[in-house]
C-alpha positions in Angstrom: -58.8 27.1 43.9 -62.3 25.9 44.1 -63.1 24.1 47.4 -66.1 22.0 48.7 -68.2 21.7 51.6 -68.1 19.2 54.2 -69.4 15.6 54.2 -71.4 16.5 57.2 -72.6 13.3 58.1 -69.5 12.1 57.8 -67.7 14.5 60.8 -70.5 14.5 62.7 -70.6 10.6 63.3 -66.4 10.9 63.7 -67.1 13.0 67.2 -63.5 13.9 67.1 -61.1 15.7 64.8 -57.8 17.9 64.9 -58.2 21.3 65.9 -57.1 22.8 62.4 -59.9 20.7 60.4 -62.5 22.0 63.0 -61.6 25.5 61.9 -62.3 24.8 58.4 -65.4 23.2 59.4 -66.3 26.6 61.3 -65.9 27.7 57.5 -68.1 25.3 55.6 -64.8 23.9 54.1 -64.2 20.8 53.7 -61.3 19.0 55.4 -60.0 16.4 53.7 -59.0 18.4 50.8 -55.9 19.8 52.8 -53.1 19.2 54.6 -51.8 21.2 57.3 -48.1 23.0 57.6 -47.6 23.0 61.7 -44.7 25.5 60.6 -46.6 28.2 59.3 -50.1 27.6 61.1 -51.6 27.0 56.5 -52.9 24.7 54.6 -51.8 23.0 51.5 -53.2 23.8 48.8 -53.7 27.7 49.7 -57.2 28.3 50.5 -59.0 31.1 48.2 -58.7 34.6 49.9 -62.1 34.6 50.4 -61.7 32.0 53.2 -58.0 32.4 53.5 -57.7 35.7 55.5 -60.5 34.0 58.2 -58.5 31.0 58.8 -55.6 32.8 59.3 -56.9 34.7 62.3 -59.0 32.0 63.6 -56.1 28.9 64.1 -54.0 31.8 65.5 -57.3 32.4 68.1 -57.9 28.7 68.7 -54.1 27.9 69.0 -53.5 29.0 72.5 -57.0 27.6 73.8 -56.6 24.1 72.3 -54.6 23.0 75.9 -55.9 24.9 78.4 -59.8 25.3 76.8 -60.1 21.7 75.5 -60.1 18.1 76.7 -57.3 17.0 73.9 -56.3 13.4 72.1 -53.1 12.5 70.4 -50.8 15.2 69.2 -48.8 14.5 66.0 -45.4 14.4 66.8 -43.7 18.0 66.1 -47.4 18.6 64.9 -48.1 21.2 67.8 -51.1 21.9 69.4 -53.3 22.4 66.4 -52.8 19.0 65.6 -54.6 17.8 68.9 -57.9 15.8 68.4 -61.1 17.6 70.3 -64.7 17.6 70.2 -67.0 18.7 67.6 -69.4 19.4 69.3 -67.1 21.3 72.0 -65.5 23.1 69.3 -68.7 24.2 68.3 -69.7 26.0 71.3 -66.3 27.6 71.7 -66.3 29.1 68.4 -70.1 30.3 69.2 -68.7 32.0 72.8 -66.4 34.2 70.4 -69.1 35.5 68.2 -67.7 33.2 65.2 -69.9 32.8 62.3 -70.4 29.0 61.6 -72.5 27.0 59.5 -75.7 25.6 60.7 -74.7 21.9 60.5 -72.1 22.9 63.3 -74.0 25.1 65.2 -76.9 22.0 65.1 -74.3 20.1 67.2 -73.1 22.6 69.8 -72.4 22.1 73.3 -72.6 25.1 75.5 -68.9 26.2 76.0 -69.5 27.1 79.8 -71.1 23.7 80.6 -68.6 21.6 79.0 -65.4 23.7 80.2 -67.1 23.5 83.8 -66.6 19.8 83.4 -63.6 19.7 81.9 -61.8 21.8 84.9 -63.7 19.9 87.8 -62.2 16.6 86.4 -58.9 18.2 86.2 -59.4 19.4 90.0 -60.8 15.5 90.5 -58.4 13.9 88.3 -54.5 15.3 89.3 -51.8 13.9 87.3 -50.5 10.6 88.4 -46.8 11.2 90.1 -44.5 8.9 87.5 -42.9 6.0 89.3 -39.1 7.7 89.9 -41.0 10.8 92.0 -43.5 8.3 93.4 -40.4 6.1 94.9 -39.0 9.1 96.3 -42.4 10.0 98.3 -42.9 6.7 99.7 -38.7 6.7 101.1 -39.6 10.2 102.4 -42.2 9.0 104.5 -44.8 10.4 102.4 -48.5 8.6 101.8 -48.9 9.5 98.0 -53.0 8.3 98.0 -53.3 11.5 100.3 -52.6 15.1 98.8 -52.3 16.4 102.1 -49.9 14.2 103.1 -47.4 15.4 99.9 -44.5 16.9 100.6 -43.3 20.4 100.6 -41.6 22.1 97.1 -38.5 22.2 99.3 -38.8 18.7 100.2 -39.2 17.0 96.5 -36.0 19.5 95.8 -33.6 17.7 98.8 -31.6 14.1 97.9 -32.9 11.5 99.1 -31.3 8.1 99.4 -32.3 5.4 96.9 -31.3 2.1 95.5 -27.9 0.5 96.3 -27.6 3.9 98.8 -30.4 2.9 101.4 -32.9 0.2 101.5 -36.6 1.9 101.5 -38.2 2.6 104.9 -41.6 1.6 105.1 -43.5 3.5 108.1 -44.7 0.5 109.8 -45.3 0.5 113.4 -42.0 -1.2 114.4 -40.0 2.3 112.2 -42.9 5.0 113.4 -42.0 3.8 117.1 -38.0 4.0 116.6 -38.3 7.2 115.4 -40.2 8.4 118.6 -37.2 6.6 119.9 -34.7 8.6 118.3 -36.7 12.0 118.5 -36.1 11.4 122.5 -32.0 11.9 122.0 -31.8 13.4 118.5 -32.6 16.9 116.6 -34.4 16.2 113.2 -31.7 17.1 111.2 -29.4 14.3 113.1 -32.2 12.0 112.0 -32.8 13.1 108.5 -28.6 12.9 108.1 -28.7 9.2 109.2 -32.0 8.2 107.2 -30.4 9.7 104.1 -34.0 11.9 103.7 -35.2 15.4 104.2 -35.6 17.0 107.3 -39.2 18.4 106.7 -40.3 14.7 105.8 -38.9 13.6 109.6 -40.6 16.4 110.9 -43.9 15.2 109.3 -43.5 11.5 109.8 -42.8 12.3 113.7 -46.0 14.3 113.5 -47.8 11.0 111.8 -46.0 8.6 114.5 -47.1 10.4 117.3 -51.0 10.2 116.4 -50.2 6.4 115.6 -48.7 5.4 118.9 -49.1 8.6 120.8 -45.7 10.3 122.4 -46.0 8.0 126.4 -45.4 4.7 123.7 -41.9 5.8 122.7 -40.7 5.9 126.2 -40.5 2.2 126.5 -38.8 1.2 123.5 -35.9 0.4 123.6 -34.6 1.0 119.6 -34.9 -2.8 118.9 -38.1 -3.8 120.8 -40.4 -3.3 123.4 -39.1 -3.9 126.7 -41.5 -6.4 128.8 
């Protein structure tokens, strides 16, 4: 079949489009004439061989790179990654780091692949994924302060049952609980503690170790495990 070139000014001005129609821009073919078969990485109607063959190998090189290379949009559901929404302009300069021949109205429009991808990873570095609220929970009752990545526990630690709900109320590490547990560290091994807490043992070791440079060890000595003694 005969196909037609791109409305240029057109995808330009839309900034963004799914990471199979950016390959048949990289072709000088225009986009909305197809529809794309997620199953077999084609389009619909068959491009001409002439174009074919180079589609072919270059969704099969772009598929892998669409999540780790590109800062993605929306995925169509059972759509796969080819589906994603990414940058023109960033596709552009990814296609020209691999040598691909593109047409001058995308290579106009380029961004640099190494400066864009540089910005991309820092913000992932910058940005970590937000805990979801079930793991989040489970921090904060292990003691944990989840605004501090240092403060995170241990692989092992996410990995042990921990008390929740109707089991054990939450304890918040106020300064009445950090000194208590001095208390209790006086007469008790961690584990004792972590068995009565209902939490891990390597999150009673750390809180101890935030207790202490709270209140400093002398404190615990005069508490009595419901107050301060006067």
């Amino acid at each position: 079949m005969e196909f037609t070139k791109p409305d240029w000014g057109f995808w330009v001005e839309l900034g963004w489009v799914e990471a199979w129609q950016a390959v048949l821009l990289s072709l000088d073919v225009e986009p909305d004439s197809f529809q794309f078969e997620p199953q077999t990485l084609s389009v619909t109607p068959a491009l001409p061989s002439s174009v074919g063959n180079s589609f072919n190998k270059r969704v099969r090189l772009l598929e892998p790179s669409v999540i780790s290379d590109f800062k993605t949009r929306g995925i169509r559901v059972g759509g796969g990654s080819l589906t994603a929404q990414i940058s023109i302009a960033n596709f552009a300069g990814w296609a020209i780091s691999r040598a691909w021949d593109v047409p001058q109205n995308l290579s106009a429009i380029a961004i640099p692949f190494k400066h864009w991808h540089d910005v991309v990873l820092s913000r992932a570095v910058e940005e970590p994924e937000a805990h979801d609220v079930s793991e989040q929970e489970s921090l904060i009752a292990a003691g944990a302060d989840v605004t501090d990545p240092e403060d995170l526990p241990e692989p092992d630690e996410l990995n042990t049952p921990i008390a929740t709900g109707s089991e054990r109320p939450k304890i918040i590490w106020d300064e009445f609980e950090n000194r208590r547990l001095l208390h209790k560290a006086q007469t008790m091994t961690h584990q004792e503690i972590a068995d009565e807490l209902g939490i891990s043992r390597q999150a009673v070791s750390k809180q101890i170790g935030k207790a202490k440079d709270m209140l400093g060890v002398k404190k615990a000595k005069g508490f009595d495990g419901t107050g301060w003694r006067k």
